[in-house]
PDB file of N, CA, C, O and CB in Angstrom:
ATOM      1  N   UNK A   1      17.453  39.512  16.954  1.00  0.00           N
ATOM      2  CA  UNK A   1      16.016  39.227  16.799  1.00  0.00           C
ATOM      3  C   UNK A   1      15.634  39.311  15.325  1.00  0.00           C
ATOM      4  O   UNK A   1      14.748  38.571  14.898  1.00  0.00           O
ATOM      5  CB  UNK A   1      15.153  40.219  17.642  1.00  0.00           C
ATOM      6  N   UNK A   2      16.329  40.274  14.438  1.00  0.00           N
ATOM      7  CA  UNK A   2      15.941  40.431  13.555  1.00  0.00           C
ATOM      8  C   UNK A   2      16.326  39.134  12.129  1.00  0.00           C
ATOM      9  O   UNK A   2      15.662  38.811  11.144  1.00  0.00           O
ATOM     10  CB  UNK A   2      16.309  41.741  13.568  1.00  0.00           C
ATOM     11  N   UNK A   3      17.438  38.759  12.545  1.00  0.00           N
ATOM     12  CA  UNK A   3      17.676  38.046  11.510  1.00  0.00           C
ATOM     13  C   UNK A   3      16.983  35.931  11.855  1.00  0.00           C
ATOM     14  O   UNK A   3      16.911  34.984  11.072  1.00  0.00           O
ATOM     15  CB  UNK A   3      19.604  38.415  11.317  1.00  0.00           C
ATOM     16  N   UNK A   4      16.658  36.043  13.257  1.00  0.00           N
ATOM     17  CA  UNK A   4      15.772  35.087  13.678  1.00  0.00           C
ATOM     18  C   UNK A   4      14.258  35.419  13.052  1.00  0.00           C
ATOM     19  O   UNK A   4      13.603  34.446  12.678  1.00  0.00           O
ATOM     20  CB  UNK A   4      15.820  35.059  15.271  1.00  0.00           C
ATOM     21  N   UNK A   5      13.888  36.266  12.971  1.00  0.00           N
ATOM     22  CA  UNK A   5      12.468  36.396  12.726  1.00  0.00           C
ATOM     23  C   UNK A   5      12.550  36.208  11.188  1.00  0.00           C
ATOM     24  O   UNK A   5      11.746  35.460  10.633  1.00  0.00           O
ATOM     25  CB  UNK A   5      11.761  37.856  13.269  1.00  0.00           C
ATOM     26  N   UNK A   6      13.705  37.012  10.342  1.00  0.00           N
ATOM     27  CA  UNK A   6      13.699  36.836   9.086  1.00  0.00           C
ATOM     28  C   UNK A   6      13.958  35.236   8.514  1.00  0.00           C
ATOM     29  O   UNK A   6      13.618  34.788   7.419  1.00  0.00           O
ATOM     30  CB  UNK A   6      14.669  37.793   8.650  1.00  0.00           C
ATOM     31  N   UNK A   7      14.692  34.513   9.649  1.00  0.00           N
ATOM     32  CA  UNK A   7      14.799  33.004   8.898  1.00  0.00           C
ATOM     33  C   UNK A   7      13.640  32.393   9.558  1.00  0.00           C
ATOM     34  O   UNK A   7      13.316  31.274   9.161  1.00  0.00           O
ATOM     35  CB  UNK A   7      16.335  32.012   9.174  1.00  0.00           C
ATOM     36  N   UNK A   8      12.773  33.089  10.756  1.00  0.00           N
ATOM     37  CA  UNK A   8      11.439  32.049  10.614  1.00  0.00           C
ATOM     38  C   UNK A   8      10.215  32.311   9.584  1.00  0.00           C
ATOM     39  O   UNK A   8       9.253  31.654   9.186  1.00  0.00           O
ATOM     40  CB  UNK A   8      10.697  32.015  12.035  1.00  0.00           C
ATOM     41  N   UNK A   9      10.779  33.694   9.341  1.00  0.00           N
ATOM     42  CA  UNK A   9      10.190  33.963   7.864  1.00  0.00           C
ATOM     43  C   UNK A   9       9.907  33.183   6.655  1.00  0.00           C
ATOM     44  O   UNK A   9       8.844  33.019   6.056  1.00  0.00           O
ATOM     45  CB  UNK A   9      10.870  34.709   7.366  1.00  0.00           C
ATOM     46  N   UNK A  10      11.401  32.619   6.364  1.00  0.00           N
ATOM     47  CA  UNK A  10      11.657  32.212   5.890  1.00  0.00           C
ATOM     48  C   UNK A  10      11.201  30.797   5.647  1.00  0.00           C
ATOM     49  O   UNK A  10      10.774  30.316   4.597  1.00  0.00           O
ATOM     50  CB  UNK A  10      12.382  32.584   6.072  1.00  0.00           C
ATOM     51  N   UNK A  11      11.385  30.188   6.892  1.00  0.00           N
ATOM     52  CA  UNK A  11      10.667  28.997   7.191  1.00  0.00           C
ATOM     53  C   UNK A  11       9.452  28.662   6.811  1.00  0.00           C
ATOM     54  O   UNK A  11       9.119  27.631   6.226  1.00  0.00           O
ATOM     55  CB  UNK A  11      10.595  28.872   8.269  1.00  0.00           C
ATOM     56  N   UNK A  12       8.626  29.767   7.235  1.00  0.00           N
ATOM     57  CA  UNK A  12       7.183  29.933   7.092  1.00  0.00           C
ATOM     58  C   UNK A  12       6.996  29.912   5.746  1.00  0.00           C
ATOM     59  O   UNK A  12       5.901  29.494   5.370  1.00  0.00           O
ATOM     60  CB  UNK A  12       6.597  31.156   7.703  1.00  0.00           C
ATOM     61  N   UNK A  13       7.744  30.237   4.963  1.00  0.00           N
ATOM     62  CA  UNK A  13       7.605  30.722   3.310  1.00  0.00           C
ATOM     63  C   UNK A  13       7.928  28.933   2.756  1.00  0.00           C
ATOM     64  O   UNK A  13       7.212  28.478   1.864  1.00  0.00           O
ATOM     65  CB  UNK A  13       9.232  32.319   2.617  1.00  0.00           C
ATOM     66  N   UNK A  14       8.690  28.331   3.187  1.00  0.00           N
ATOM     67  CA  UNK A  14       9.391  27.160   2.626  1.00  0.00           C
ATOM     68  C   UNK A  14       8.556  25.920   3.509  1.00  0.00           C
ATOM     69  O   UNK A  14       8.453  24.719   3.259  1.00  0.00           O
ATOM     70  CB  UNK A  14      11.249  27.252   2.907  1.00  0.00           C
ATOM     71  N   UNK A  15       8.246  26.387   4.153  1.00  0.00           N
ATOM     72  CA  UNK A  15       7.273  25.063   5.374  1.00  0.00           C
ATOM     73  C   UNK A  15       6.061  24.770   4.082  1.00  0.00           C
ATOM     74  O   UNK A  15       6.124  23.696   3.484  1.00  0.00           O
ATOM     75  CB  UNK A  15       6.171  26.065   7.535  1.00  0.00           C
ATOM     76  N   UNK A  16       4.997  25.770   3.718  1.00  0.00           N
ATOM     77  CA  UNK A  16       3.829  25.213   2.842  1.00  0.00           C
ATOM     78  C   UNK A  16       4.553  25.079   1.754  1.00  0.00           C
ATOM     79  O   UNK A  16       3.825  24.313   1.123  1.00  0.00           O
ATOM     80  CB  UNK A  16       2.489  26.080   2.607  1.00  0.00           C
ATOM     81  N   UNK A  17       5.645  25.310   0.946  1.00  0.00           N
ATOM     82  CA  UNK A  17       6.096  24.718  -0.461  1.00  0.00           C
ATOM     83  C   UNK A  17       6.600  23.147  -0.301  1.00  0.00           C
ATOM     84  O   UNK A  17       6.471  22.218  -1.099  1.00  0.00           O
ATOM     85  CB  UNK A  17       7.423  25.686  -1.106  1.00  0.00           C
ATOM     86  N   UNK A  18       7.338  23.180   1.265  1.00  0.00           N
ATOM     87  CA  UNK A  18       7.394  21.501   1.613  1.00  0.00           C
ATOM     88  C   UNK A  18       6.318  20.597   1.720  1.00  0.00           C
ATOM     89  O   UNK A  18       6.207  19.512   1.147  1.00  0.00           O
ATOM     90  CB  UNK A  18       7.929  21.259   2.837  1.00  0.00           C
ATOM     91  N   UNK A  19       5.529  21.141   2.509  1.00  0.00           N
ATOM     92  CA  UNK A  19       4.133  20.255   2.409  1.00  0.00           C
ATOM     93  C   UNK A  19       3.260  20.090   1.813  1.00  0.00           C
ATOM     94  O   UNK A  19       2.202  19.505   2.044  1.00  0.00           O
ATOM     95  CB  UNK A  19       3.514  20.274   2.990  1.00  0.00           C
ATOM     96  N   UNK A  20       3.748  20.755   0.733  1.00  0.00           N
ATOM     97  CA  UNK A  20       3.129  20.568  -0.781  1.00  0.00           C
ATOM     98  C   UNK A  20       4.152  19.471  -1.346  1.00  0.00           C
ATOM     99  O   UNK A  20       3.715  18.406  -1.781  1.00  0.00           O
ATOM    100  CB  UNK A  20       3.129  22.160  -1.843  1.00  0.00           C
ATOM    101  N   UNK A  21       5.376  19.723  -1.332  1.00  0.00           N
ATOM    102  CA  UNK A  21       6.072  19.117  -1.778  1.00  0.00           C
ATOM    103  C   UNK A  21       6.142  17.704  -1.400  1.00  0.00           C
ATOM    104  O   UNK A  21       6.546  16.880  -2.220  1.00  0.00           O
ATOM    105  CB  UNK A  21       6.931  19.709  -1.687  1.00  0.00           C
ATOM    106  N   UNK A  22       5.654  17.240   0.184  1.00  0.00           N
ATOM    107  CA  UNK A  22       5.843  15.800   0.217  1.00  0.00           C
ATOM    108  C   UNK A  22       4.918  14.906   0.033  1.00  0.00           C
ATOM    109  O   UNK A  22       5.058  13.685  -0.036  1.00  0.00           O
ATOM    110  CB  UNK A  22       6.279  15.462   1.209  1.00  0.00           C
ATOM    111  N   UNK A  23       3.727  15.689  -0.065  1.00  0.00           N
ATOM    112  CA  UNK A  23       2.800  14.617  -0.440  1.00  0.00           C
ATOM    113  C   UNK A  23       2.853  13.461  -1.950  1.00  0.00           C
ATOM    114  O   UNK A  23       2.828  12.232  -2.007  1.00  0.00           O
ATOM    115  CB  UNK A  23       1.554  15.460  -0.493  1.00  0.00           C
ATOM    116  N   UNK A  24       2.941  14.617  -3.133  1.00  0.00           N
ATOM    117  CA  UNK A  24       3.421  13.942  -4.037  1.00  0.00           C
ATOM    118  C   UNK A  24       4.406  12.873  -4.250  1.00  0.00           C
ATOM    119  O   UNK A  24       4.309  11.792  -4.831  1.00  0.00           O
ATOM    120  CB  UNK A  24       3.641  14.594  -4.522  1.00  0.00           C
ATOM    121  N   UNK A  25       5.295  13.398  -3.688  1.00  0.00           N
ATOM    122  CA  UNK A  25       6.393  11.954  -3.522  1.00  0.00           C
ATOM    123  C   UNK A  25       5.815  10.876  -3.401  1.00  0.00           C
ATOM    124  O   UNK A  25       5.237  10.332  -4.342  1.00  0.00           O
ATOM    125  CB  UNK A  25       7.326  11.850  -2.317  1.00  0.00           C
ATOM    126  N   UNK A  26       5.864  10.518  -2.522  1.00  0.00           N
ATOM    127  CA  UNK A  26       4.797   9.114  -2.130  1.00  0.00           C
ATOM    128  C   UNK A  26       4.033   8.507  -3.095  1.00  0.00           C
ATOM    129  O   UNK A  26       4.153   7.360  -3.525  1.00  0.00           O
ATOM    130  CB  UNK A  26       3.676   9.418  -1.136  1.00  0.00           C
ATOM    131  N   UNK A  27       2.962   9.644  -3.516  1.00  0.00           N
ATOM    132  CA  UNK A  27       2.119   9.200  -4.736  1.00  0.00           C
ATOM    133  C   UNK A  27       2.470   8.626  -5.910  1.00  0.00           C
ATOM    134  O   UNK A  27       2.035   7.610  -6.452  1.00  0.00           O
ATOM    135  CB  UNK A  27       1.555  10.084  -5.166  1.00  0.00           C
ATOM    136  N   UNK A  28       3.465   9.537  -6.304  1.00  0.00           N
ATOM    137  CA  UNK A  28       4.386   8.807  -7.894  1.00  0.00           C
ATOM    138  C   UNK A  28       5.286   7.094  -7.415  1.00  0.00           C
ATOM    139  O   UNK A  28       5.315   6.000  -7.980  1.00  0.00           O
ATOM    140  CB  UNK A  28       6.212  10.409  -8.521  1.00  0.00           C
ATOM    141  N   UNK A  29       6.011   7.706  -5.916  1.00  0.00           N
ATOM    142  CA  UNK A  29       6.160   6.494  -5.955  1.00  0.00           C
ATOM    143  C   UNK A  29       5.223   5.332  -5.722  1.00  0.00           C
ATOM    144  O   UNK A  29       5.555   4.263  -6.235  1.00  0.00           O
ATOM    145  CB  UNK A  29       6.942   6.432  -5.340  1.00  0.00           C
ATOM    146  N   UNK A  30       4.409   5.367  -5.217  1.00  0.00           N
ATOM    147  CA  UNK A  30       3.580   4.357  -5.107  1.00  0.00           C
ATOM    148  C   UNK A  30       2.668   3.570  -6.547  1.00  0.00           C
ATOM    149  O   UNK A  30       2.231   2.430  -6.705  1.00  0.00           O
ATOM    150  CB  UNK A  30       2.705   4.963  -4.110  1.00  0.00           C
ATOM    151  N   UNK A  31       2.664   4.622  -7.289  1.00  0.00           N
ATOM    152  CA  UNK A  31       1.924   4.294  -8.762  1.00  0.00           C
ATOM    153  C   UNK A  31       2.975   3.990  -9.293  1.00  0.00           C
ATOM    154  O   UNK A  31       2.662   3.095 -10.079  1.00  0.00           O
ATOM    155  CB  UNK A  31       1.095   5.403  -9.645  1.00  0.00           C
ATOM    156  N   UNK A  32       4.258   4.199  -9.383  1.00  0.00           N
ATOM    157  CA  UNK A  32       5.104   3.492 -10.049  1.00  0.00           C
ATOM    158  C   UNK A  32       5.588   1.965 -10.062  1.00  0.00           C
ATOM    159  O   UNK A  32       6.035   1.263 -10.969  1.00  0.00           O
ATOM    160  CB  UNK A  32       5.909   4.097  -9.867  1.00  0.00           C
ATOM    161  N   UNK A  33       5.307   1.697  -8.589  1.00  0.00           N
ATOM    162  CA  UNK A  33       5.284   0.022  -8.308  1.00  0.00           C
ATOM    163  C   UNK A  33       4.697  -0.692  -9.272  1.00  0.00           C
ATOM    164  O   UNK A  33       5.179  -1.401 -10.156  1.00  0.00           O
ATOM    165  CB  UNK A  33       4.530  -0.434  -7.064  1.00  0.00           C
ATOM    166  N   UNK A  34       3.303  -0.346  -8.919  1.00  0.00           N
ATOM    167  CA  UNK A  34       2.385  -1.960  -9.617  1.00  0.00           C
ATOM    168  C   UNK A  34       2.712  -1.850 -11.295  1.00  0.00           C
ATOM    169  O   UNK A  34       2.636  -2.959 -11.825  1.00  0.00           O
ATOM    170  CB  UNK A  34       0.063  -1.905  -9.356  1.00  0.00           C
ATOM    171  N   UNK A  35       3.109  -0.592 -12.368  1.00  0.00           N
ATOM    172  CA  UNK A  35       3.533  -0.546 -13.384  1.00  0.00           C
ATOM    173  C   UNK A  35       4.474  -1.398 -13.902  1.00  0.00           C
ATOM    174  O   UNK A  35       4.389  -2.240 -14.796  1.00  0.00           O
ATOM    175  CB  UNK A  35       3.784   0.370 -13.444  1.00  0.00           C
ATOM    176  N   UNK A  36       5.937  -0.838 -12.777  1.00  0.00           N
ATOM    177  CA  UNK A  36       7.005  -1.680 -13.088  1.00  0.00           C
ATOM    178  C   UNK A  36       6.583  -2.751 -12.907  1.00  0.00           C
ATOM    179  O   UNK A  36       5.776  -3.145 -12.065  1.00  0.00           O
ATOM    180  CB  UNK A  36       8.123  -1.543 -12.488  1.00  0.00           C
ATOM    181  N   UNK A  37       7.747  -3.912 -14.639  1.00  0.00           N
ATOM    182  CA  UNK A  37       7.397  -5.415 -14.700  1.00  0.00           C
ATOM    183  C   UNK A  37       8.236  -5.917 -12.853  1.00  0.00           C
ATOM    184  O   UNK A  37       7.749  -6.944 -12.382  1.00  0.00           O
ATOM    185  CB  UNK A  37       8.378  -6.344 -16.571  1.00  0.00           C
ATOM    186  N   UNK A  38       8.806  -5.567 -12.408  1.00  0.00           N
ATOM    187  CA  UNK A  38       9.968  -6.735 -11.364  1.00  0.00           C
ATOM    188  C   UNK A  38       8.749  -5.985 -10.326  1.00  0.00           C
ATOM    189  O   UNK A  38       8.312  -6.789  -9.503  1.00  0.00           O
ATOM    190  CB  UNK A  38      12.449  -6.361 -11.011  1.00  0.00           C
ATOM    191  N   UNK A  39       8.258  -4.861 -10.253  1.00  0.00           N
ATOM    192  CA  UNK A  39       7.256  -4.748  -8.965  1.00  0.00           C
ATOM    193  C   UNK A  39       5.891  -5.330  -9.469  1.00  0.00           C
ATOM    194  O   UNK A  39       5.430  -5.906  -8.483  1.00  0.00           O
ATOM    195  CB  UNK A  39       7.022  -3.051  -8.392  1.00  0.00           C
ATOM    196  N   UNK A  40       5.095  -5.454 -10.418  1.00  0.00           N
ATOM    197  CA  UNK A  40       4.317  -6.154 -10.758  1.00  0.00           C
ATOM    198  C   UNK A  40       4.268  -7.300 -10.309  1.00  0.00           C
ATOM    199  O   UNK A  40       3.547  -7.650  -9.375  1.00  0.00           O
ATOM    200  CB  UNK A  40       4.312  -6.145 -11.693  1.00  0.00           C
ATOM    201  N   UNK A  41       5.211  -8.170 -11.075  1.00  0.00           N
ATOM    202  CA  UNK A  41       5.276  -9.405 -10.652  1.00  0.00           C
ATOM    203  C   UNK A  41       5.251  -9.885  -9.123  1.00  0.00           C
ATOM    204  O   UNK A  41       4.329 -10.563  -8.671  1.00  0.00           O
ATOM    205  CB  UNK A  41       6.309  -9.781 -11.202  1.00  0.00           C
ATOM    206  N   UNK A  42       6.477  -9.418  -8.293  1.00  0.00           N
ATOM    207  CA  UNK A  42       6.133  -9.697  -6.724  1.00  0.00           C
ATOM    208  C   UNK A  42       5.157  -9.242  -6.242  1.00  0.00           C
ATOM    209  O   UNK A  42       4.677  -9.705  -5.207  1.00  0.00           O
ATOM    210  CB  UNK A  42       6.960  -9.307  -5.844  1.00  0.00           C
ATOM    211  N   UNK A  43       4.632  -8.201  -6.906  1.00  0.00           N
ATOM    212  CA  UNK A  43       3.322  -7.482  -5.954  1.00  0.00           C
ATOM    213  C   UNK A  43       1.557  -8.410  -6.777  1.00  0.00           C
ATOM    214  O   UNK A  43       0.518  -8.738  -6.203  1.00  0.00           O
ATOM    215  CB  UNK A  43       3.361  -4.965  -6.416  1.00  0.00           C
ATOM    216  N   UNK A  44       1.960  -8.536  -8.230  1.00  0.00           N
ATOM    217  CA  UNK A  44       0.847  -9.292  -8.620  1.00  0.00           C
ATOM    218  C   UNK A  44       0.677 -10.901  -7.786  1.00  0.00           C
ATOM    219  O   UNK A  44      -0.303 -11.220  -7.113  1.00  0.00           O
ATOM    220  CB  UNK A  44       1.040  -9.430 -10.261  1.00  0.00           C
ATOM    221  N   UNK A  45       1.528 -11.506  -7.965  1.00  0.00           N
ATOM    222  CA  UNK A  45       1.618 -12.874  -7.489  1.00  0.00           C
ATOM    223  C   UNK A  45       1.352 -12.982  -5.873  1.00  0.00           C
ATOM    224  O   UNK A  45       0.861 -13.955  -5.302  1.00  0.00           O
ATOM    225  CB  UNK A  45       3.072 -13.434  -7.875  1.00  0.00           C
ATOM    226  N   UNK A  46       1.780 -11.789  -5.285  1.00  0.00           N
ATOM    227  CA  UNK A  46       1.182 -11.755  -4.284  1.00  0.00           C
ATOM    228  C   UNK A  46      -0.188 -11.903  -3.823  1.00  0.00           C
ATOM    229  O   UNK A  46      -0.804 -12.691  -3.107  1.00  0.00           O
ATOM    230  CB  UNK A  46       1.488 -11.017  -4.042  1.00  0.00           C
ATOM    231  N   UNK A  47      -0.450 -10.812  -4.524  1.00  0.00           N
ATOM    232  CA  UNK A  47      -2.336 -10.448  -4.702  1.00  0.00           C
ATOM    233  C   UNK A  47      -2.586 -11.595  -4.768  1.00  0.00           C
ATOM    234  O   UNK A  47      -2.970 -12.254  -3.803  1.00  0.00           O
ATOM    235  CB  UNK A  47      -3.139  -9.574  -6.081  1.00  0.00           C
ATOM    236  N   UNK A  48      -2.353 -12.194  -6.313  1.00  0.00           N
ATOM    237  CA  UNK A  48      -2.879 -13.429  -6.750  1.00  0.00           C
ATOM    238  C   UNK A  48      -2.886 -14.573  -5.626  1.00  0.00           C
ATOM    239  O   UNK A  48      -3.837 -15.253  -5.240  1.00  0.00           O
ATOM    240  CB  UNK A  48      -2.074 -13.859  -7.951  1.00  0.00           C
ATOM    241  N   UNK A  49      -1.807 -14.583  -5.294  1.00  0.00           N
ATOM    242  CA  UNK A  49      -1.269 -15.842  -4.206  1.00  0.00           C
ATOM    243  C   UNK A  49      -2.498 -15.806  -2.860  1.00  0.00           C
ATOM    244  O   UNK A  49      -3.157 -16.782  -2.500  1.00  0.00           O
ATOM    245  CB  UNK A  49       0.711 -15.375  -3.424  1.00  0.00           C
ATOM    246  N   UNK A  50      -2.560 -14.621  -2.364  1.00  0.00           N
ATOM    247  CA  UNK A  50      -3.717 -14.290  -1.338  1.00  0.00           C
ATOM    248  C   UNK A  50      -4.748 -14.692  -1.866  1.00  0.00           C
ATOM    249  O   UNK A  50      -5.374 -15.571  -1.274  1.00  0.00           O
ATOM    250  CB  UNK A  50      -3.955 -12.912  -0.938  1.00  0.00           C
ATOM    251  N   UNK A  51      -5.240 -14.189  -3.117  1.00  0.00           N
ATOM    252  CA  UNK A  51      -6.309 -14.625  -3.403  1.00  0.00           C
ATOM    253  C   UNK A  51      -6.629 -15.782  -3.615  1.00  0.00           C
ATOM    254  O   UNK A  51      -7.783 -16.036  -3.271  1.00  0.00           O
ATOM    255  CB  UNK A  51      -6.603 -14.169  -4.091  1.00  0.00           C
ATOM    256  N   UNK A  52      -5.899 -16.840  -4.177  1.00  0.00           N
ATOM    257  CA  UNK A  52      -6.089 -18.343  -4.306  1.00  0.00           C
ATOM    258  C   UNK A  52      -6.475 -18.580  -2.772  1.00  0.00           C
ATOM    259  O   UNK A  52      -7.473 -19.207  -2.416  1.00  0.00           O
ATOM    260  CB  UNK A  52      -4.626 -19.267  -4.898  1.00  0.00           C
ATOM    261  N   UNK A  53      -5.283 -17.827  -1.677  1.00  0.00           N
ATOM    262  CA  UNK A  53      -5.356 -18.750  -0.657  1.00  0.00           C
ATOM    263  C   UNK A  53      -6.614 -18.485  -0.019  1.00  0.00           C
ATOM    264  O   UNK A  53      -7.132 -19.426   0.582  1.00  0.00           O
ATOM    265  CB  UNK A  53      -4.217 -18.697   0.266  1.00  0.00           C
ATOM    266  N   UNK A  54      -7.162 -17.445  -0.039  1.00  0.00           N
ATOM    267  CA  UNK A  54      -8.664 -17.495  -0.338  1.00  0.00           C
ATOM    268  C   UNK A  54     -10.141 -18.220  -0.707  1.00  0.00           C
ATOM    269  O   UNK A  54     -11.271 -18.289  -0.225  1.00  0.00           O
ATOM    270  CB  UNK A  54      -8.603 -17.066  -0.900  1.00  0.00           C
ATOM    271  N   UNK A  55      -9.342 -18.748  -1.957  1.00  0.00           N
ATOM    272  CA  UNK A  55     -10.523 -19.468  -2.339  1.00  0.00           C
ATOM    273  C   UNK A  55      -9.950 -20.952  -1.987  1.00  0.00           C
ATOM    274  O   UNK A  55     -10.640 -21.967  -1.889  1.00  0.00           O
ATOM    275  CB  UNK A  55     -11.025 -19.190  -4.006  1.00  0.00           C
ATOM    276  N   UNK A  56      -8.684 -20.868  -1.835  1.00  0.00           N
ATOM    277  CA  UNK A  56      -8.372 -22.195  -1.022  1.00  0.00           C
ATOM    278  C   UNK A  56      -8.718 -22.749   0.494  1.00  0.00           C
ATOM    279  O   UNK A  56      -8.369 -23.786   1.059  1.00  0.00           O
ATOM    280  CB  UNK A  56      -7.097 -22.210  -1.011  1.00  0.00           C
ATOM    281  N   UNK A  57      -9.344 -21.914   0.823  1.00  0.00           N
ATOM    282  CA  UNK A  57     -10.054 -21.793   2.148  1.00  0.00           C
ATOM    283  C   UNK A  57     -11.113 -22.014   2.216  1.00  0.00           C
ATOM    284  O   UNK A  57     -11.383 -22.984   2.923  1.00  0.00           O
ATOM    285  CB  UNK A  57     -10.059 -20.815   2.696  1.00  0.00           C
ATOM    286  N   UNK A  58     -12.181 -21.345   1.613  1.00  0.00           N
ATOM    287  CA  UNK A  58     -13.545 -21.348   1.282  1.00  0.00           C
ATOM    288  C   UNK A  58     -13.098 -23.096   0.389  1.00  0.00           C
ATOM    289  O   UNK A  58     -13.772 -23.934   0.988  1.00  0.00           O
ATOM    290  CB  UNK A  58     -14.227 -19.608   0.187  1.00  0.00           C
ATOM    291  N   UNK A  59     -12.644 -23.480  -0.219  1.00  0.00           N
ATOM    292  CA  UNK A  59     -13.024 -24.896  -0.672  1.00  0.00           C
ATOM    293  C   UNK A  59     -13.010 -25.475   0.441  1.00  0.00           C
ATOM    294  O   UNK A  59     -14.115 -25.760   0.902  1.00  0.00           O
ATOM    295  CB  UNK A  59     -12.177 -25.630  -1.671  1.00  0.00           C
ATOM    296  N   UNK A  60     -11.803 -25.839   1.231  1.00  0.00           N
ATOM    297  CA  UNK A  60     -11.498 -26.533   2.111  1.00  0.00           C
ATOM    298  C   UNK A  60     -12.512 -26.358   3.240  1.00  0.00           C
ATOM    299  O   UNK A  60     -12.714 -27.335   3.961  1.00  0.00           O
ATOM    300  CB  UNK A  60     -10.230 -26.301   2.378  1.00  0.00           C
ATOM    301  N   UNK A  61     -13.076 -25.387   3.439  1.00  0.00           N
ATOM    302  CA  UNK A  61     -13.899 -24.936   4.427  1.00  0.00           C
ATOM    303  C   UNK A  61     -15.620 -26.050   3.781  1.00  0.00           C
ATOM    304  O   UNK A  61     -16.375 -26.727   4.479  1.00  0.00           O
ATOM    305  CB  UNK A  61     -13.907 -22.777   4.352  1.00  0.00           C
ATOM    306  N   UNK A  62     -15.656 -25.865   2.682  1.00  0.00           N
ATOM    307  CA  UNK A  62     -16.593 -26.722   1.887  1.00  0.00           C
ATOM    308  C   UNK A  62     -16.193 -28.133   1.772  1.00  0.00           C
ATOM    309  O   UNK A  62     -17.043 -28.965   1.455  1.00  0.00           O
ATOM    310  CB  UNK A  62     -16.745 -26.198   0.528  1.00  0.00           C
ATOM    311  N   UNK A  63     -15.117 -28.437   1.975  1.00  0.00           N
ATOM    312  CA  UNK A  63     -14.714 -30.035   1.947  1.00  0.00           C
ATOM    313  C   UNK A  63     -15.715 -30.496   3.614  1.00  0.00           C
ATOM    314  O   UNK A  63     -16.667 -31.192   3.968  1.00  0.00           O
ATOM    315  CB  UNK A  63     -12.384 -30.319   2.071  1.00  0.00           C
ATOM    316  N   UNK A  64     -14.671 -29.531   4.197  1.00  0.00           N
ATOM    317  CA  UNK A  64     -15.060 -29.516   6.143  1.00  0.00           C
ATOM    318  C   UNK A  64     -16.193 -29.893   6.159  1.00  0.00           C
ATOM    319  O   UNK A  64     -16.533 -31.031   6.484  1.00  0.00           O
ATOM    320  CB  UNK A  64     -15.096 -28.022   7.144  1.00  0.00           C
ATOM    321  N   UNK A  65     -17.091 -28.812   5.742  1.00  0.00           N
ATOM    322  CA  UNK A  65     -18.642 -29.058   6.060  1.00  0.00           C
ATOM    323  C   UNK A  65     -19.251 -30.059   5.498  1.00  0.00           C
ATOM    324  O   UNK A  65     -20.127 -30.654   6.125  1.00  0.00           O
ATOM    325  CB  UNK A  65     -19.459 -28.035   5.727  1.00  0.00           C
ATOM    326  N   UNK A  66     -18.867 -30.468   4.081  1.00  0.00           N
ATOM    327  CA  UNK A  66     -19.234 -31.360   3.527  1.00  0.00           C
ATOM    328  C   UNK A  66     -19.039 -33.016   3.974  1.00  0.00           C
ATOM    329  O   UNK A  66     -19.762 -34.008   3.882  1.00  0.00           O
ATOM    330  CB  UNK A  66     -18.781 -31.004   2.517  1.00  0.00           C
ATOM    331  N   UNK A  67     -17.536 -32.731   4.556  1.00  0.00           N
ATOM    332  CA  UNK A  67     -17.126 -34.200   5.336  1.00  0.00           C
ATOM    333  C   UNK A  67     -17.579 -34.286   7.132  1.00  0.00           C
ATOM    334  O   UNK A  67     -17.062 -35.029   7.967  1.00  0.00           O
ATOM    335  CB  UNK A  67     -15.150 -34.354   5.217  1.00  0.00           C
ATOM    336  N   UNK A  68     -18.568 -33.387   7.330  1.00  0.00           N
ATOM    337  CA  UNK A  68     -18.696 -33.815   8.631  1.00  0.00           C
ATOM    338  C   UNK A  68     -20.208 -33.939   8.372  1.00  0.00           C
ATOM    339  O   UNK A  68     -20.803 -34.652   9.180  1.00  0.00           O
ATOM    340  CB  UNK A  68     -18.109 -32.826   9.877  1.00  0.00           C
ATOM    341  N   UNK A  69     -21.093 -33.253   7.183  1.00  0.00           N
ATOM    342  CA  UNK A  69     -22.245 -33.620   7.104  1.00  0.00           C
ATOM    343  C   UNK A  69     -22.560 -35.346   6.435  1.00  0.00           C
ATOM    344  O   UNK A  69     -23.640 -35.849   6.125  1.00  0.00           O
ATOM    345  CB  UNK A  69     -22.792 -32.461   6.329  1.00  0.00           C
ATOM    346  N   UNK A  70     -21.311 -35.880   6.386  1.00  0.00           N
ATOM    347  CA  UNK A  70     -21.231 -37.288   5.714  1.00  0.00           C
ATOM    348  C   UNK A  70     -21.296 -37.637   6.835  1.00  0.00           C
ATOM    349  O   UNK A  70     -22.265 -38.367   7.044  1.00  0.00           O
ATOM    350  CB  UNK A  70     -20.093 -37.874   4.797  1.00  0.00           C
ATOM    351  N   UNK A  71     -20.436 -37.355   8.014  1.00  0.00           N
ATOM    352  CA  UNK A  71     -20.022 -38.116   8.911  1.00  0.00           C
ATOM    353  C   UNK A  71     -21.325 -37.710   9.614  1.00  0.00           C
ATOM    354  O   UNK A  71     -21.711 -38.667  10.285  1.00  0.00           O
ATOM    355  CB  UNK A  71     -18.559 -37.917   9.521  1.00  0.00           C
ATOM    356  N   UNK A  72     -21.977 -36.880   9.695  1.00  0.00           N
ATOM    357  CA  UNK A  72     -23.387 -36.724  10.767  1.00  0.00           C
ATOM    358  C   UNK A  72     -24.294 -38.180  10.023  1.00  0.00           C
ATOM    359  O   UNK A  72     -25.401 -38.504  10.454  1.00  0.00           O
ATOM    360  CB  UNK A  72     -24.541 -34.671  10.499  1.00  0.00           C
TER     361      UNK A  72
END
């Protein structure tokens, strides 16, 4: 019993230094992406790419309306 209680002790002692510990991870990695040039780029052009297709929508969506208010 005793040396179970001492390694859930233990646990208990190393459980909140882990869950301290994993949050950060994530974070650095995640801010490190859009920095790096090779993650920039796929991740900018992405953005970018969405976003055109965006406003490539809203035009086309303005062609639409525009070519059926011809045709009314």
């Amino acid at each position: 019993m005793e040396p179970a209680t001492a390694w859930h002790s233990a646990l208990g002692r190393r459980l909140p230094s882990l869950a301290r510990a994993q949050p950060p991870p994530p974070l650095p990695s995640m801010s490190p992406l859009p920095p790096t040039p090779p993650g920039t780029g796929p991740g900018a052009g992405d953005r970018f790419s969405h976003g055109s297709e965006e406003e490539k929508r809203g035009k086309l969506n303005r062609r639409v309306e525009e070519e059926g208010e011809r045709k009314r």
